[in-house]
Backbone bond lengths (Angstrom), bond angles and torsions (degrees), N, CA, C in turn:
res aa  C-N    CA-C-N  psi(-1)  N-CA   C-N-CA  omega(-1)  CA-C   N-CA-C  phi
1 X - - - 1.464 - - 1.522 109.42 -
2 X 1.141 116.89 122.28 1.383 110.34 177.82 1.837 121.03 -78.34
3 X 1.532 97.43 174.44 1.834 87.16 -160.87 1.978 107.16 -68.93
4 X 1.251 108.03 -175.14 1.524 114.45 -174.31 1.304 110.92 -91.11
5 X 1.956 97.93 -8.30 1.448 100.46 178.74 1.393 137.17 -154.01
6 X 1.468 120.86 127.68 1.811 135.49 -137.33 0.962 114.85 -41.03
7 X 1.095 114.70 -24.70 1.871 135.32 170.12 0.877 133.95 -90.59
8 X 1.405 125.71 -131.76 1.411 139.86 160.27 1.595 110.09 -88.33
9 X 1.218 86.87 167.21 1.803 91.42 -158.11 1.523 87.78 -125.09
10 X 1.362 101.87 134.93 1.792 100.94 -166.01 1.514 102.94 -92.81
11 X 1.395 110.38 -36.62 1.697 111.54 164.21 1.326 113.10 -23.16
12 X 1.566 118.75 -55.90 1.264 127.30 -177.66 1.845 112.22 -26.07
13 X 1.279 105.16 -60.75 1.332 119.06 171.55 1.247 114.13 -15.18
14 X 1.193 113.08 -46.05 1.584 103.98 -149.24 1.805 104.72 -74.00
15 X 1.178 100.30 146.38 1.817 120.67 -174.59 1.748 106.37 -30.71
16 X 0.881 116.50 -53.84 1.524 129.23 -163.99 1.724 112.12 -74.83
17 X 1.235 88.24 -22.17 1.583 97.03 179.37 1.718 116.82 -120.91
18 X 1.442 131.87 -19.29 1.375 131.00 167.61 1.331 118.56 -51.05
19 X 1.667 118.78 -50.34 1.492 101.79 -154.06 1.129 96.29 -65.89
20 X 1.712 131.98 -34.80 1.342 147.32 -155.48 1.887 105.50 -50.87
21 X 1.629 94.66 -55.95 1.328 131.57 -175.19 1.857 101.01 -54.24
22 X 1.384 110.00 -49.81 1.633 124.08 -171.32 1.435 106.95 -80.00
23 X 1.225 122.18 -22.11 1.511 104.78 175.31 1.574 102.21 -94.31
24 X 1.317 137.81 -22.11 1.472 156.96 -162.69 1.890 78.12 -73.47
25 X 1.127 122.02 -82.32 1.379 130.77 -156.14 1.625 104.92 -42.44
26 X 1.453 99.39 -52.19 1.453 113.32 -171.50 1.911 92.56 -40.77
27 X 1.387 113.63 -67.27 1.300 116.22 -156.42 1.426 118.94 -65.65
28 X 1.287 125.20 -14.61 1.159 154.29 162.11 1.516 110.63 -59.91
29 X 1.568 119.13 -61.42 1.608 121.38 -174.83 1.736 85.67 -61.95
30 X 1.337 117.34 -62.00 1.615 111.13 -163.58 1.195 112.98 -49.29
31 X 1.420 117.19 -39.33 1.807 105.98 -178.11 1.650 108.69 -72.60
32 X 1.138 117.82 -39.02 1.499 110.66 -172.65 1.664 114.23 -68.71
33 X 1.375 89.19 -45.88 2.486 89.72 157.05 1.549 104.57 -30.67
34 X 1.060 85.19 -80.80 1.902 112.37 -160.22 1.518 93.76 -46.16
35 X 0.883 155.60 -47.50 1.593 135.21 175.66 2.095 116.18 -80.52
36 X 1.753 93.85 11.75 1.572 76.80 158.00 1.386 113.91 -131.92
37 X 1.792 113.85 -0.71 1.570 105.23 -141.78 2.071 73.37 -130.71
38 X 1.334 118.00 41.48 1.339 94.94 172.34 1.580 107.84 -116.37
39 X 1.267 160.66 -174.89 1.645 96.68 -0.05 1.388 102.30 -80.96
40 X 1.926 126.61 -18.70 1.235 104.48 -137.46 1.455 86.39 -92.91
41 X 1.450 138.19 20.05 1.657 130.31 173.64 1.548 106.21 -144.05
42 X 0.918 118.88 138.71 1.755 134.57 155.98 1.427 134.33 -104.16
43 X 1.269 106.75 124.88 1.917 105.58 175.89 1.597 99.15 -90.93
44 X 1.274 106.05 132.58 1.519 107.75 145.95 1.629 118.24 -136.44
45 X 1.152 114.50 157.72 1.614 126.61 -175.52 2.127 104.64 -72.44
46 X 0.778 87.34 138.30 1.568 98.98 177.40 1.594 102.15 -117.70
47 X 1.730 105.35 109.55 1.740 84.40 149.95 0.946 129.92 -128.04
48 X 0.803 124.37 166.39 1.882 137.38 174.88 1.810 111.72 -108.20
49 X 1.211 108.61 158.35 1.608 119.12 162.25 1.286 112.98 -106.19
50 X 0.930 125.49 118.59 1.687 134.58 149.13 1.873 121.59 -86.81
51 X 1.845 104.73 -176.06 1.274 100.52 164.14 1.031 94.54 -123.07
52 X 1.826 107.32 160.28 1.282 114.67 153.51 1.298 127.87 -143.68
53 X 1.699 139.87 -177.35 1.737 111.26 -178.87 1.150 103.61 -103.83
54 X 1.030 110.40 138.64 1.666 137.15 159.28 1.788 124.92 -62.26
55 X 0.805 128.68 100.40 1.536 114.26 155.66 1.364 121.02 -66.52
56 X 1.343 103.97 122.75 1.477 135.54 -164.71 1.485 105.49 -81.81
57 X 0.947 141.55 33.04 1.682 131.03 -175.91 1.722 123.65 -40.42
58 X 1.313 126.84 114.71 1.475 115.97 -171.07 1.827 97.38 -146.62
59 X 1.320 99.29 118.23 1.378 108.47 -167.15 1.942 109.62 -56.62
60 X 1.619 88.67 161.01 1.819 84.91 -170.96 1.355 108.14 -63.67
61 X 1.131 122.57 173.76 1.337 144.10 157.75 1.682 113.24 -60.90
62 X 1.021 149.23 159.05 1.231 123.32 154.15 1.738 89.80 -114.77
63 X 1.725 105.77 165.22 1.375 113.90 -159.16 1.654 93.23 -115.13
64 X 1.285 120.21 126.21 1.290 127.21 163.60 1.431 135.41 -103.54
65 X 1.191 117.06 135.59 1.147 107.06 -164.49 1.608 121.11 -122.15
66 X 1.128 124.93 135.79 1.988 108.84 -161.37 1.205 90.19 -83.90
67 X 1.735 118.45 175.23 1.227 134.99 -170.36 1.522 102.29 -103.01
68 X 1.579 116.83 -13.82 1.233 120.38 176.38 1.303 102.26 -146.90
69 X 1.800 113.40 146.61 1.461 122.01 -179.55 0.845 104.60 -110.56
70 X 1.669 147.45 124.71 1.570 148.06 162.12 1.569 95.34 -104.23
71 X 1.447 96.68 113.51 1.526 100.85 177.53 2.304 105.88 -105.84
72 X 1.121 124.31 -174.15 1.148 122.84 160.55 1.768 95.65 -151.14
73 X 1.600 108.42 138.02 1.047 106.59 -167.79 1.907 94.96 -113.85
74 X 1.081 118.64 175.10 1.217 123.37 -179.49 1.241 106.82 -166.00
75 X 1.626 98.67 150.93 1.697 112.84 -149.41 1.653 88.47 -102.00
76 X 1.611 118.64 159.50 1.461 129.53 -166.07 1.602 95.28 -71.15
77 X 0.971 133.62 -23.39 1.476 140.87 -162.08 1.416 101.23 -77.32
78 X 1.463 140.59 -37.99 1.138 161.53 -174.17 1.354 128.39 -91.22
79 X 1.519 101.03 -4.12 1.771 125.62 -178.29 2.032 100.59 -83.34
80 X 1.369 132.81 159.78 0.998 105.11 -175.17 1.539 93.01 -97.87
81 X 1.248 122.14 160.03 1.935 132.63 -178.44 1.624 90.93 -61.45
82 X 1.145 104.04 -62.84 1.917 87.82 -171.47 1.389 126.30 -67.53
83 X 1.198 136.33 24.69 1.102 150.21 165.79 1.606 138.43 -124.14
84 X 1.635 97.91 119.09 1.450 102.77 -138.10 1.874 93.98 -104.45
85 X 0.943 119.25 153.07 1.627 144.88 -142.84 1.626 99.68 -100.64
86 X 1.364 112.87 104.82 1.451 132.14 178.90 1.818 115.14 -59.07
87 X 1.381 95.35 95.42 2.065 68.27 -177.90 1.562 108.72 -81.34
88 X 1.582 125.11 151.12 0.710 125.44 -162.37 1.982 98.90 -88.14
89 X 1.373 97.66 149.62 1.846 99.93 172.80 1.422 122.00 -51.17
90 X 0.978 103.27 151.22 1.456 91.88 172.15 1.509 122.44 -102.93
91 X 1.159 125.13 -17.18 1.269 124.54 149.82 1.948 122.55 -145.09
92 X 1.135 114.13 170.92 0.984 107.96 169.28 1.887 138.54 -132.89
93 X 0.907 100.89 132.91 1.594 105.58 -137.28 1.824 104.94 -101.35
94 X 1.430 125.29 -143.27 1.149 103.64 140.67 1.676 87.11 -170.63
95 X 2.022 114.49 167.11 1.346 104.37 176.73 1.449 118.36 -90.25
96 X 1.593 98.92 -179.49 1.357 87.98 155.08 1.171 144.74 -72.50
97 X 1.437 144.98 163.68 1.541 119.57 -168.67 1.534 109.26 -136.43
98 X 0.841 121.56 88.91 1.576 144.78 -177.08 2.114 102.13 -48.13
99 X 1.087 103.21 125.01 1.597 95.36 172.17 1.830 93.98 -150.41
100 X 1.619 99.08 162.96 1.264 116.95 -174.29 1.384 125.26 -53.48
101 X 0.861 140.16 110.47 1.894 135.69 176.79 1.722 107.93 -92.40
102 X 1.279 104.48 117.95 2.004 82.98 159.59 1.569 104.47 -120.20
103 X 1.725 98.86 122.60 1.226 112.55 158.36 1.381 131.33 -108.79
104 X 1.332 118.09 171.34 1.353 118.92 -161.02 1.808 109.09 -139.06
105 X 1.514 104.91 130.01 1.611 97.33 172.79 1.879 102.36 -119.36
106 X 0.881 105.17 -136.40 1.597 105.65 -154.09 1.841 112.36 -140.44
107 X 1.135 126.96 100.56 1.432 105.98 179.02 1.638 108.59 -102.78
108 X 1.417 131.54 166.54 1.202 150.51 178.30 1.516 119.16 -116.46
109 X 1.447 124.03 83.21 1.544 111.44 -152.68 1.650 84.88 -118.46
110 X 1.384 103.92 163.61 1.222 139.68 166.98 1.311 110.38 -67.45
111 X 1.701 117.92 108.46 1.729 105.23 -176.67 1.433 109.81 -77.50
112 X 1.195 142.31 7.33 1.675 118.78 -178.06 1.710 90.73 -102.93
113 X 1.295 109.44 -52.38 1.749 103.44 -173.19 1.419 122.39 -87.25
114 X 1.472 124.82 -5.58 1.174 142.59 -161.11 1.585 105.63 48.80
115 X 0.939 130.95 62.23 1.581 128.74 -168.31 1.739 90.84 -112.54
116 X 1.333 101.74 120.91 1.547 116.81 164.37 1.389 101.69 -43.92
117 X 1.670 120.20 133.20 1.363 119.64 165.69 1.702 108.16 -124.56
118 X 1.693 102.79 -27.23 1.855 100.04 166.11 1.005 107.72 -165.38
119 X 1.123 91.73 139.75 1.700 124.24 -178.94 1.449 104.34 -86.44
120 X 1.700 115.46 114.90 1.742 123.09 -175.06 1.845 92.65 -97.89
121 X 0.793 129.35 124.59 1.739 116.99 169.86 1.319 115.32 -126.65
122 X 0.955 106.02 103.43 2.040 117.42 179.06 1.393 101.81 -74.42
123 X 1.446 102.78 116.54 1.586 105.86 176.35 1.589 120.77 -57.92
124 X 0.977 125.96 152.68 1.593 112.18 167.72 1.416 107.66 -143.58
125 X 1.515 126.94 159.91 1.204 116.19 -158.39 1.613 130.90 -76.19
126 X 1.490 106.99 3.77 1.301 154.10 165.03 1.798 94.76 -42.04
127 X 1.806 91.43 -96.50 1.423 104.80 165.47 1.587 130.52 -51.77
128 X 1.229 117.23 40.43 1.424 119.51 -161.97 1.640 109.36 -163.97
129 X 1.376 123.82 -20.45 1.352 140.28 159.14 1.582 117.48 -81.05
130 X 1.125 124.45 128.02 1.346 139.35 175.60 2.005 96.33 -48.71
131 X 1.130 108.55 126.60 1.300 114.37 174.80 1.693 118.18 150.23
132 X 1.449 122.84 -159.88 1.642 116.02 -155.94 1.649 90.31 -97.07
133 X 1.601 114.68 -24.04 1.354 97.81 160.48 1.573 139.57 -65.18
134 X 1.432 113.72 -32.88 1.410 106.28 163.14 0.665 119.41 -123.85
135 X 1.589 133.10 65.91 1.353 144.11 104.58 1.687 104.55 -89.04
136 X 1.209 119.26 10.95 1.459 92.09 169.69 1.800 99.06 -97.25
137 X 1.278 94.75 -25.74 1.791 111.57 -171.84 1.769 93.04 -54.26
138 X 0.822 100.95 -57.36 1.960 118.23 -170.79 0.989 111.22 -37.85
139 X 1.620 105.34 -44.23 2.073 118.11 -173.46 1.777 103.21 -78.14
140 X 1.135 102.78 -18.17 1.408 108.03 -174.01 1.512 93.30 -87.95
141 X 1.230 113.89 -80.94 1.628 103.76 -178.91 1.530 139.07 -33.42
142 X 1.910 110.92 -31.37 1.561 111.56 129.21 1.156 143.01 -6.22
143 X 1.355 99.64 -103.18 1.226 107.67 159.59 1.343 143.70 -36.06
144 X 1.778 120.50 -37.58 0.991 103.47 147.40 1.733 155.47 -84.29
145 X 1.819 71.44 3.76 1.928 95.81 -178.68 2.256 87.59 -80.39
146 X 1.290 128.00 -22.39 1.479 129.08 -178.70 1.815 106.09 -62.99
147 X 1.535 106.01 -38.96 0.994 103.07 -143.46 1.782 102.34 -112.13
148 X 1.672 118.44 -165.69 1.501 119.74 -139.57 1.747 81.08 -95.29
149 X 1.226 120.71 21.18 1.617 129.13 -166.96 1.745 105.24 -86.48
150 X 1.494 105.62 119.95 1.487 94.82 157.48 1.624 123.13 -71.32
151 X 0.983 128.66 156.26 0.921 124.11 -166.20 1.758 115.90 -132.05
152 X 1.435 121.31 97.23 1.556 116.39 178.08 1.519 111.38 -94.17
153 X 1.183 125.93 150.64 1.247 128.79 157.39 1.645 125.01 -142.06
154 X 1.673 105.15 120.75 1.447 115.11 175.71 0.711 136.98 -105.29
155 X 1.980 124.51 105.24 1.124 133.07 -149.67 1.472 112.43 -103.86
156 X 1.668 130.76 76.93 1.004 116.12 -171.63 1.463 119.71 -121.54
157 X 1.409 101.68 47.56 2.092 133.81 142.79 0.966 120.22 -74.39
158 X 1.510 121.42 109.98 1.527 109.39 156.95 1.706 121.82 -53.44
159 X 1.609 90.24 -53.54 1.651 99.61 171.59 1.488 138.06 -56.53
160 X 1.131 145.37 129.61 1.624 147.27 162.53 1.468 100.96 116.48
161 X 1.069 100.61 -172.98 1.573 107.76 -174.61 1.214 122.72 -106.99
162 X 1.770 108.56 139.04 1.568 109.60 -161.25 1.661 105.00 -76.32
163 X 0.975 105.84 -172.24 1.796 134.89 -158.08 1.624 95.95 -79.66
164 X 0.985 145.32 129.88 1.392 130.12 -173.86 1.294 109.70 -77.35
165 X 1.585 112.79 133.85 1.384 104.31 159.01 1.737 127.63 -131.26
166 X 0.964 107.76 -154.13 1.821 94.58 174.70 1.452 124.70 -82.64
167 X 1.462 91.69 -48.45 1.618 123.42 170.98 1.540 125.43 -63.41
168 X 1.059 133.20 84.21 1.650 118.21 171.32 1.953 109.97 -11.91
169 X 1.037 110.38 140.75 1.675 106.90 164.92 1.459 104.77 -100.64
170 X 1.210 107.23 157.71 1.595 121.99 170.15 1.576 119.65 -45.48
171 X 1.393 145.63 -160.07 1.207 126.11 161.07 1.596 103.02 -127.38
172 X 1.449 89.77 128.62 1.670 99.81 -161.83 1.759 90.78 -156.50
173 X 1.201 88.93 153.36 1.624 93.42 159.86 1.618 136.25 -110.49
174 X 1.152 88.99 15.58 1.891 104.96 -171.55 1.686 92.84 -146.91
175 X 1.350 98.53 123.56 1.768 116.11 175.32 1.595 111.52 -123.83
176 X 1.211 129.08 131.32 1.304 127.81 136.53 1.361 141.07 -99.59
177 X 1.323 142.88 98.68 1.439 136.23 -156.76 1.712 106.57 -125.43
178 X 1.853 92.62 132.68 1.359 96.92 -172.78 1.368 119.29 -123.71
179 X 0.999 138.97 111.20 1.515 158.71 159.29 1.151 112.54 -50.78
180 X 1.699 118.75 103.99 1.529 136.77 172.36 1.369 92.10 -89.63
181 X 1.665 112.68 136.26 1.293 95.27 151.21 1.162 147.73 -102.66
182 X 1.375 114.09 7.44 1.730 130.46 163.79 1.896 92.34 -62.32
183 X 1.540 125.15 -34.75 1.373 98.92 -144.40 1.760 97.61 -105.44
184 X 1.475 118.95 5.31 1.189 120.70 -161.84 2.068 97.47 -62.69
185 X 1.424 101.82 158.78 1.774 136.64 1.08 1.575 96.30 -91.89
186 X 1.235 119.11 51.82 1.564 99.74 164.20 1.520 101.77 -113.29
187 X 1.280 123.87 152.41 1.539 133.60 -172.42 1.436 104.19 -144.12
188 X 1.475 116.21 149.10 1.184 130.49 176.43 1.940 113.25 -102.85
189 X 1.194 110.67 133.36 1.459 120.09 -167.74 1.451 95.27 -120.33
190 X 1.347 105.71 142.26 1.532 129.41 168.94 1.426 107.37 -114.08
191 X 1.125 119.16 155.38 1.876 117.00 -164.09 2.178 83.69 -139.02
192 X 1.517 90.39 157.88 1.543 70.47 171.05 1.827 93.31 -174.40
193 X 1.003 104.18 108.36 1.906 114.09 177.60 0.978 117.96 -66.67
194 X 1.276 128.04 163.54 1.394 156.39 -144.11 1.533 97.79 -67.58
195 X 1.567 107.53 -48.60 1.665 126.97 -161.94 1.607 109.25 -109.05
196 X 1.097 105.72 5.78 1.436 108.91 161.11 1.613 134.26 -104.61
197 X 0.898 134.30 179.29 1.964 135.00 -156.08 1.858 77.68 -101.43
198 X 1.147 105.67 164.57 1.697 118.46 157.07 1.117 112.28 -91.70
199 X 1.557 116.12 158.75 1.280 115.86 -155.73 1.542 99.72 -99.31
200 X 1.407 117.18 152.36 1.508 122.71 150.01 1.460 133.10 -53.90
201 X 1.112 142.29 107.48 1.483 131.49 -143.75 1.749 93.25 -149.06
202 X 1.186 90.77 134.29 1.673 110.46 178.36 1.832 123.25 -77.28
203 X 1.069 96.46 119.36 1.762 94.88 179.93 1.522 93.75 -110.91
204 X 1.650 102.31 124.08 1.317 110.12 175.95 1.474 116.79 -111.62
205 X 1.799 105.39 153.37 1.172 117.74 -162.90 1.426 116.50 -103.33
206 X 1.204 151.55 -172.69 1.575 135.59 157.13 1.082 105.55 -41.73
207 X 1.428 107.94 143.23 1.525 123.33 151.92 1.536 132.22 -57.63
208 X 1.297 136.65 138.29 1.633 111.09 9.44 1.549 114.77 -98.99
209 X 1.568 100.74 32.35 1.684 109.05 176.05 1.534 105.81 -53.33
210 X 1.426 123.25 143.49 1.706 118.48 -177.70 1.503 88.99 -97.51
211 X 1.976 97.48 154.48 1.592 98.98 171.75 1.433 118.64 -51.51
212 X 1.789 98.48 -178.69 1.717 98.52 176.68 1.735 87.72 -128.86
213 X 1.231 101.04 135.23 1.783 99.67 161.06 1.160 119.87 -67.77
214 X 1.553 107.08 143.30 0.939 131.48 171.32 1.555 119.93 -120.50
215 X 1.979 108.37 100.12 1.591 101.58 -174.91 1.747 106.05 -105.19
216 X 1.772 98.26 113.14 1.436 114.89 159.78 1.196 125.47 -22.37
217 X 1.343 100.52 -72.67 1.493 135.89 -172.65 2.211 98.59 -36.57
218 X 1.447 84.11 -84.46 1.318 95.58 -174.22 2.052 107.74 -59.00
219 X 1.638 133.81 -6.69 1.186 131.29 161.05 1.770 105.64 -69.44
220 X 1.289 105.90 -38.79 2.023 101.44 -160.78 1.440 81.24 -65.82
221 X 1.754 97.14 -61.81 1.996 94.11 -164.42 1.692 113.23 -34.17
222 X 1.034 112.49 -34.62 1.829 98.55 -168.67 1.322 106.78 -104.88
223 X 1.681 125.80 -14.66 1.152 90.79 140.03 1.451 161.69 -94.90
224 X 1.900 95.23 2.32 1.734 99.75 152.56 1.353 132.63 -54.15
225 X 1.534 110.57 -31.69 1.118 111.21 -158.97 1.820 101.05 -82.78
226 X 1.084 99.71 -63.11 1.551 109.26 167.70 1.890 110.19 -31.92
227 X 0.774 103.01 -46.13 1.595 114.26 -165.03 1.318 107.67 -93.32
228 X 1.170 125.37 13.65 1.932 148.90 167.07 1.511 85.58 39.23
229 X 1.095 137.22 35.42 1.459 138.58 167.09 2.403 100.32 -57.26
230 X 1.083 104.40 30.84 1.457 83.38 -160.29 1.963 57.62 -118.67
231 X 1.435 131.24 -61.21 1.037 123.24 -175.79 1.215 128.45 -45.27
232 X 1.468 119.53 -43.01 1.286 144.37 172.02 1.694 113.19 -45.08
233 X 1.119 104.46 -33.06 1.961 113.82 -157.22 1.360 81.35 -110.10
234 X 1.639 92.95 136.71 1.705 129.28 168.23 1.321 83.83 -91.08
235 X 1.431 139.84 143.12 0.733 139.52 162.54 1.571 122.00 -126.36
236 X 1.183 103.97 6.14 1.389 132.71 144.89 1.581 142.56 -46.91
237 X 1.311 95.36 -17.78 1.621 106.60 -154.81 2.112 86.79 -137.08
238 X 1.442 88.43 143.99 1.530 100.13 -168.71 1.153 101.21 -33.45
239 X 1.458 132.03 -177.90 1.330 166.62 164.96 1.587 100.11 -88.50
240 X 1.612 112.31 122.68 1.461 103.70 -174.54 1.490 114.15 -78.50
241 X 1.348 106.98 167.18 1.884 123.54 -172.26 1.900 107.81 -36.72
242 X 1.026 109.57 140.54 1.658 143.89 15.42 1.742 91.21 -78.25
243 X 1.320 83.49 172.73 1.459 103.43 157.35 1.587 128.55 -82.51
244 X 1.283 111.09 132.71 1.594 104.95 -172.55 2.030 108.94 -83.29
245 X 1.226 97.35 167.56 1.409 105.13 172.99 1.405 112.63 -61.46
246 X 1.409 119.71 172.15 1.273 119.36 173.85 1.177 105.01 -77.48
247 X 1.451 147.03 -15.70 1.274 148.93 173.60 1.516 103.59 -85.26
248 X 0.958 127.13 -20.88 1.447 115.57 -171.48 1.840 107.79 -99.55
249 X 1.353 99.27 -14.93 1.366 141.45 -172.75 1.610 100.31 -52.74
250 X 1.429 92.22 -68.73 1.957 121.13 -171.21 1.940 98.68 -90.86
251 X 1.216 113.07 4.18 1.256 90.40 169.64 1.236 104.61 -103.43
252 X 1.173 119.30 -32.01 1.484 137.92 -171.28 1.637 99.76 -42.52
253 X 1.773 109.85 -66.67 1.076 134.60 -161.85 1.276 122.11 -81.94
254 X 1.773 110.49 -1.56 1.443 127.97 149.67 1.881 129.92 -91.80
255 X 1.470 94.44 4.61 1.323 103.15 -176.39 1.869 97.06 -100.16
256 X 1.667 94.31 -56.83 1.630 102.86 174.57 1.533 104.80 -38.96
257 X 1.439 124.32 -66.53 1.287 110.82 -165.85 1.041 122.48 -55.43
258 X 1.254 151.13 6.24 1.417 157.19 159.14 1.620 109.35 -80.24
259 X 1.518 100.13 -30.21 1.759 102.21 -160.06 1.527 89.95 -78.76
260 X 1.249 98.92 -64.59 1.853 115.49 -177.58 1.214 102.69 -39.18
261 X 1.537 145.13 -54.76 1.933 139.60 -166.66 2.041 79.96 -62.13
262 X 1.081 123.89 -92.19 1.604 126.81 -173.47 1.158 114.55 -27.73
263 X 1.537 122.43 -37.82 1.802 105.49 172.33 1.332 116.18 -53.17
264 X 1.876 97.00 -55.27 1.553 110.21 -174.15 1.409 124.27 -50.88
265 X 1.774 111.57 -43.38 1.256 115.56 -173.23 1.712 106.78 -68.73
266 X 1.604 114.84 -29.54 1.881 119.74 170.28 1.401 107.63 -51.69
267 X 1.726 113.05 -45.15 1.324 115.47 -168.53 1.520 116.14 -67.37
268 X 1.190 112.93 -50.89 1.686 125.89 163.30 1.184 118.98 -34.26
């Protein structure tokens, strides 16, 4: 079943289901390269492992209580001297819990020399949270903003903070920004709303090779579908953080109601 919505599907977001979603995409941009940009270039997916935190969910306790207390009390005199007096905690809390992620971005190499020609980088919320992961992402993105590297980036988080640039961006929740490197520091940005398709966007190769398209739109679609993410999603239950506008609110919940009558009537 495909998603309820033309775009990106913000459900996607949620923890339990992104990295799944981010390595799926990765393999997706690489296969659709690879049947236009070969023989003399190849995409392949690169991944790496990171950490990230988990929410721990563990149902309450329930508290019982007897109908009668038989206590025995005992006097300090009767305690033994070598035994020293436990204070009890005062509350109990719990940490954070760091576990393995493997994600995946995308390179564009030159098949006779293997020479990097572009760097595809799918944001993840990793690279997008204040911390030692993105600032390590940052030093990387440097460097390839230094070097003879094109440079794409697909930002399709509402949440964390975008990629710095010079220019304010529009207000959108889905960005794509691409780094030529004949044309740096100027870059081209794609903006792309909640209720709109993703855009087709060109990844270019050496010169005077012409770009190859690259359609978003038609990458999320196949990998929802493939990725039964239509089964996967409650679609019942809010849309995870941020919070949307009240307009984005009632559109949301005019798209669902169409999806929800068709689940039910499949389920029946």
């Amino acid at each position: 079943m495909p998603s309820p919505f033309p775009g990106m599907d913000p459900y996607i977001e949620a923890s339990r289901i992104w990295s799944d979603f981010h390595a799926d995409l990765a393999t997706e941009i690489r296969a659709s390269l690879n049947t236009q940009i070969q023989p003399h270039y190849y995409a392949t997916a690169v991944t790496y492992v990171t950490y990230d935190v988990i929410e721990v969910a563990q149902p309450k306790r329930r508290a019982i209580s007897p109908d009668v207390g038989v206590w025995q009390t005992q006097t300090r005199s009767e305690r033994p001297s070598s035994a020293a007096v436990i204070d009890p905690p005062q509350l109990r809390s719990q940490v954070p819990l760091e576990v393995p992620i493997r994600l995946a971005n995308v390179e564009v190499r030159e098949a006779e020399t293997d020479l990097l020609v572009t760097a595809i980088e799918i944001l993840s919320p990793v690279n997008k949270r204040s911390g030692p992961e993105r600032l390590k992402y940052l030093r990387k993105r440097q460097e390839l903003l230094r070097s003879d590297v094109h440079l794409m980036e697909i930002d399709l988080l509402r949440r964390g903070e975008r990629s710095p640039l010079e220019t304010p961006l529009p207000p959108a929740p889905y960005y794509i920004m691409l780094s030529r490197a004949e044309q740096r520091p100027d870059v081209d940005v794609w903006s792309s709303q909640l209720d709109e398709r993703l855009p087709i966007v060109p990844v270019p190769l050496i010169g005077p090779d012409p770009d190859v398209p690259l359609d978003l739109g038609a990458m999320v679609s196949a990998v929802y579908e493939r990725g039964a993410y239509a089964t996967r999603i409650d679609y019942r239950l809010p849309v995870p953080p941020p919070n949307l506008s009240p307009e984005q609110v009632a559109w949301v919940e005019q798209r669902l109601a169409v999806y929800r009558v068709a689940d039910e009537s499949t389920e029946s």
